[in-house]
N, C-alpha and C positions, 0 to 999 in steps of 0.2 A: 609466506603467510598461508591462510589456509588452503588447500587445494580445491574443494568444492567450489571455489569462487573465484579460482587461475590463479590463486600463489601457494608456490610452496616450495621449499629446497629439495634438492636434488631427490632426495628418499622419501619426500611425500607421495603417496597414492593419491589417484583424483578419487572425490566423493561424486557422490548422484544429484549434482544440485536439482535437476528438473523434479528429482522426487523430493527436497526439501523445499522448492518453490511449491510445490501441490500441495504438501503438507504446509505449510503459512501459512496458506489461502484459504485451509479448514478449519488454522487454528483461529484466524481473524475471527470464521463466523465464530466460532466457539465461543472468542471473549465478546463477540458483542451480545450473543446469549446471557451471559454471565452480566450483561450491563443492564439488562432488561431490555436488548430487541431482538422480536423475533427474527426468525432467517428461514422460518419454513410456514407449512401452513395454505400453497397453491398459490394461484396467483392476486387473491383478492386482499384489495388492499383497504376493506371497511374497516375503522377502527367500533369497536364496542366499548365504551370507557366503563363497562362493570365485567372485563375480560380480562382473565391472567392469560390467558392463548396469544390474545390480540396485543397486550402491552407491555406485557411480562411483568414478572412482580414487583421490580420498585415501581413500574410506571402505575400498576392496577395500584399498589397502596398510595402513590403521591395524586390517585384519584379519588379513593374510595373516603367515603363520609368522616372514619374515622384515623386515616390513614396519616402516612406523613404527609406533611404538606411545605416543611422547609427544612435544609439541615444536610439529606444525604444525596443530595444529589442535582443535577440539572437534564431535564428532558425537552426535546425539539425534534423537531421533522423537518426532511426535505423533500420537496417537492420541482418536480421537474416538469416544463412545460411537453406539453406533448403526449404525456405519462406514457413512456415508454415501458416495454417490460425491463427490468431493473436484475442485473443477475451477479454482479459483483457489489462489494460495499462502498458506499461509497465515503472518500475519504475526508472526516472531517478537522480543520483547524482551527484554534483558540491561539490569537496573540494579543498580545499586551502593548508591543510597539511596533512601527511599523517596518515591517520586512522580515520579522524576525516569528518562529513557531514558538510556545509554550508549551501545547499540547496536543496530541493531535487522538482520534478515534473513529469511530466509520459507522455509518448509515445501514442498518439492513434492507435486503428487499426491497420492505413495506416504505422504507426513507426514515424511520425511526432510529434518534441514538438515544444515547445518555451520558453526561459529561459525572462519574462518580467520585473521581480523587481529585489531586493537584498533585502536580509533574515538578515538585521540589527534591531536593538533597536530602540525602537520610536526614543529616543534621538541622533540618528545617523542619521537620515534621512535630504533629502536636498529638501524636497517641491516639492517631485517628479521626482527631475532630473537624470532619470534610467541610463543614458550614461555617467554621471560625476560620480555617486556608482558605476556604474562596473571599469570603469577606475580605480577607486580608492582602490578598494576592489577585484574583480574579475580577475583580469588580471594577467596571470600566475596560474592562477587555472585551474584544469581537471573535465573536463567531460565524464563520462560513464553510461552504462547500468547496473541493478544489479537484474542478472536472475541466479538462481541455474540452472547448469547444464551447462552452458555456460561460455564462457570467453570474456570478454569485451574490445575490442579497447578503447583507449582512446583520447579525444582531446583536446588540450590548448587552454586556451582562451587568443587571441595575440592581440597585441595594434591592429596588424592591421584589423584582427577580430571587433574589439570594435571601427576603428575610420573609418573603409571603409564601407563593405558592409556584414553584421552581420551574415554570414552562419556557421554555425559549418561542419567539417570534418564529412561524416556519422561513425555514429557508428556502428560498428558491431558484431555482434554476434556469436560465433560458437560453436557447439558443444560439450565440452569438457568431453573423451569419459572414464575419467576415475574420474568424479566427481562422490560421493555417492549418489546424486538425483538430480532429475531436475524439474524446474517449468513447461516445457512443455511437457507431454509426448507424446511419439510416437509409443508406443504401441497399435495395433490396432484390432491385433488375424487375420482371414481370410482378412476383410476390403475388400469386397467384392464391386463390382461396386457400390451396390445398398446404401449399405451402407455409404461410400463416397456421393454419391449424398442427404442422407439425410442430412449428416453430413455437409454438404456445403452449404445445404438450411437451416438449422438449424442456421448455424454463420450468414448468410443474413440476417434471423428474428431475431436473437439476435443482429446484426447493428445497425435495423431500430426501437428496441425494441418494437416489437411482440414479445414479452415474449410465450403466451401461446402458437402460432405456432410454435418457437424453443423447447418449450418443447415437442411439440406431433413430429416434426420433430428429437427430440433425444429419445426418446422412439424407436421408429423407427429403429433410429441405433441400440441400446442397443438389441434389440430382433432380429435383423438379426447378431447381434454384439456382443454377450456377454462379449467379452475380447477387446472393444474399450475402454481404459479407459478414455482417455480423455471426451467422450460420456457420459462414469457415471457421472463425476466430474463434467458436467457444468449442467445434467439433476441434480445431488442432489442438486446445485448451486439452482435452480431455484425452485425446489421442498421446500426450506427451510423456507420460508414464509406461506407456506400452510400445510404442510405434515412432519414433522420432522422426523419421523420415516420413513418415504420413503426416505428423502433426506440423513439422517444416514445410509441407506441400500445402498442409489446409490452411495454412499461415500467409502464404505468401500469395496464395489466391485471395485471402481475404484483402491483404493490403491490394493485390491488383485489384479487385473489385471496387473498392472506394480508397482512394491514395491518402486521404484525410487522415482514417484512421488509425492511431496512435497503438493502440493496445498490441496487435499482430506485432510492428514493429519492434515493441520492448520482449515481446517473447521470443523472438529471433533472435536476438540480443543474448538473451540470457543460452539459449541453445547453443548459439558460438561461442560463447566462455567455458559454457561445458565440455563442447571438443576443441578449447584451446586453438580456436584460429580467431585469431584478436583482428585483423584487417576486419573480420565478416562482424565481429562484433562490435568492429568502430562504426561500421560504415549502417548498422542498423541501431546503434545508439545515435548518430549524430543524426539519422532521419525524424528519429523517435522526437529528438532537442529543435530540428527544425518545423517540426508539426504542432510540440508545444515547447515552445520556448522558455515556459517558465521552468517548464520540466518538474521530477520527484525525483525524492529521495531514490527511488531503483533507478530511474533512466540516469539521472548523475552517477550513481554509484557504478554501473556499465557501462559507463563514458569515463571513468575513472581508471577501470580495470583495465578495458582497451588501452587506453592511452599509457597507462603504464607499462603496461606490455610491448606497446610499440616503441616505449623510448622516450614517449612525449610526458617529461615529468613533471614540468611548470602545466599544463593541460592537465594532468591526472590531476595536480593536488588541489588546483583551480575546483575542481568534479569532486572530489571527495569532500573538501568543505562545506558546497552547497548541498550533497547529499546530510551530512552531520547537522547542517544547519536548519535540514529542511523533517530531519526526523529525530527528535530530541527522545523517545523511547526507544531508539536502539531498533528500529524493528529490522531495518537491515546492517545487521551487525558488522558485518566485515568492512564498513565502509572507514571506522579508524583505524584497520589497519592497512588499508591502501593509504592512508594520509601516511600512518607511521613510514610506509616502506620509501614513499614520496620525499618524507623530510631527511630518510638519512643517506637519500640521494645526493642532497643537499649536504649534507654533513651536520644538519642541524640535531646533533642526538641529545638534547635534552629536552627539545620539544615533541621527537619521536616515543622516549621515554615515559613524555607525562600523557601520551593518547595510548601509550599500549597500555599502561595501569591502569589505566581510566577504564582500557575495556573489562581490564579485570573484574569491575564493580557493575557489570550488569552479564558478564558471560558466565553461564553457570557452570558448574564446578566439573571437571572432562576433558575427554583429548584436546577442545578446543583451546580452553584455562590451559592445560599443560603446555600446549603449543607457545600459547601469549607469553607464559614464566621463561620460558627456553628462549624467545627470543628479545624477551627481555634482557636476559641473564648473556645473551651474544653480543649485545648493543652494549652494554656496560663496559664488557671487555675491549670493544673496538672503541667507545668512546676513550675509554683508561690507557689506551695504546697511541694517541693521540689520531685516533680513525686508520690506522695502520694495520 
């Protein structure tokens, strides 16, 4: 399978995952720009409701006198007790029944999303008409947030929601004081004036992406701060492109600083798939599962990888299901075909068959497509040989 993500046959080259995990992470904000939330902008979170800045533009027209007011879309906010500063998206899910995702999309900064299509089959689509799909699909479904360590309000999506004026209930967040980990820590050790004030200038430049300024601004912290963990986790965050063994070191000081902490975890994770030592990357996915047990779409999908690597196939396919399950847009791709590579463990090659086509129809057209055809085109041959 692919090699950027620890499979590949003998004459695969590995790719640079750490730099297509940074690159996702930009492209996330991107499309939630494109949803209308902002992602930059500093750290104030006053909405202006006669502001394309503050709402972006479906949300300034689903406000404005003459604007839409039902039809293309759904907008809502989360809101987090504490109001922490906010520096990743955060992620939101839409399901219809219970345990299961429909759709999922992410919070900027400010806590604003926007819910603008439905997550149907090419062959279910209506030429666009996003207000006659939710009608028909969406209504009576919930909406929440999905942060370890928190607990999520939840809100339905009502005709009258979907045929008046398309705001959602904010969502909220709080605390929940006796979860195993959390995604946002708040552990900070002294957190000294001075320190805060980097810290604060630091999320500014990580807004406005001055990358290199939020880094010398959390260095900053770190060395007035030794036990800010948060501070580690977004300096390794940034460090991982350039320095791995630094951003491995500001990582794991992060999780010593507050052991809660979820995030460090999965990014260790993903570092030991990169250099292919799967022990180190089971043993920082299965922390990641034990801090939040519900776990995501990435920490399954790195408890997948491990585990197939180690041998443990019933374990992998177990992890890659829930990762498929748990992200119905494909945002981490590779995760069917660690299912694929799972089932023709099993010898099950007709079910491996219908997930590697299936990837077909969201991986875009490239080495990666050509890789899927090929080993499409392998599985054929060994199923036709009677797996021989």
């Amino acid at each position: 399978m692919r090699d950027n993500q620890g499979f590949a046959g003998p004459a695969m080259k590995t790719k640079p995952l750490l730099l297509f995990l940074l690159v996702s992470f930009f492209l996330l904000d991107h499309a939630a720009c494109a949803q209308g939330i902002p992602t930059g902008g500093g750290t104030s979170t006053t909405v202006r409701p006669d502001s394309v800045q503050d709402l972006g533009y479906l949300g300034y027209m689903a406000n404005s006198p003459n604007g839409v007011a039902a039809g293309s879309g759904l907008w809502g906010k989360v809101v987090v007790e504490g109001d922490p500063l906010l520096w990743e998206p955060i992620p939101i899910a839409l399901s219809c029944a219970t345990g299961k995702t429909d759709l999922t999309t992410a919070a900027g900064p400010d806590g604003r999303f926007a819910i603008t299509r439905v997550n149907l089959p090419a062959a279910y689509t209506l030429d666009g008409d996003v207000r006659r799909q939710m009608e028909q699909h969406y209504e009576g479904c919930t909406v929440r947030a999905e942060v370890a360590g928190y607990r999520s309000t939840t809100d339905t999506i009502t005709e009258r929601v979907l045929r008046d004026k398309p705001f959602l209930t904010d969502i909220v967040l709080t605390p929940q004081e006796d979860a195993p980990g959390t995604d946002i820590s708040s552990v900070t050790g002294p957190a000294s004036a001075d320190a805060r004030k980097s810290f604060e200038k630091a999320h500014e430049e990580w807004l406005h992406r001055n990358l290199d300024e939020a880094r010398s601004n959390l260095e900053q912290v770190v060395k007035i701060d030794p036990k800010f963990a948060e501070a580690w986790y977004l300096l390794g965050r940034l460090q991982a492109s350039s320095d791995v063994k630094a951003a491995t070191d500001s990582l794991k000081q992060a999780q010593a600083a507050d052991p809660r902490f979820v995030a460090p975890c999965v990014w260790l994770a993903m570092i030991a798939i990169q250099h292919r030592d799967w022990q180190e990357a089971s043993d920082w996915a299965a922390r990641a599962l034990d801090l939040n047990p519900s776990g995501t779409a990435r920490i399954w999908y790195e408890n997948a990888v491990a585990g197939y690597r180690l041998g443990k196939n019933e374990a992998a396919r177990t992890a890659a299901e829930h990762a498929l399950a748990m992200d119905p847009e494909h945002n981490v791709q590779n995760a069917e075909d660690v299912l694929a590579l799972t089932l023709i463990n099993k010898g099950d090659y007709s079910a491996a068959l219908d997930h590697l086509r299936n990837s077909l129809t969201y991986v875009s057209p490239g080495p990666d497509a050509d890789l899927i055809k090929r080993q499409i085109a392998f599985v054929e041959q060994k199923s036709a040989r009677g797996g021989k």
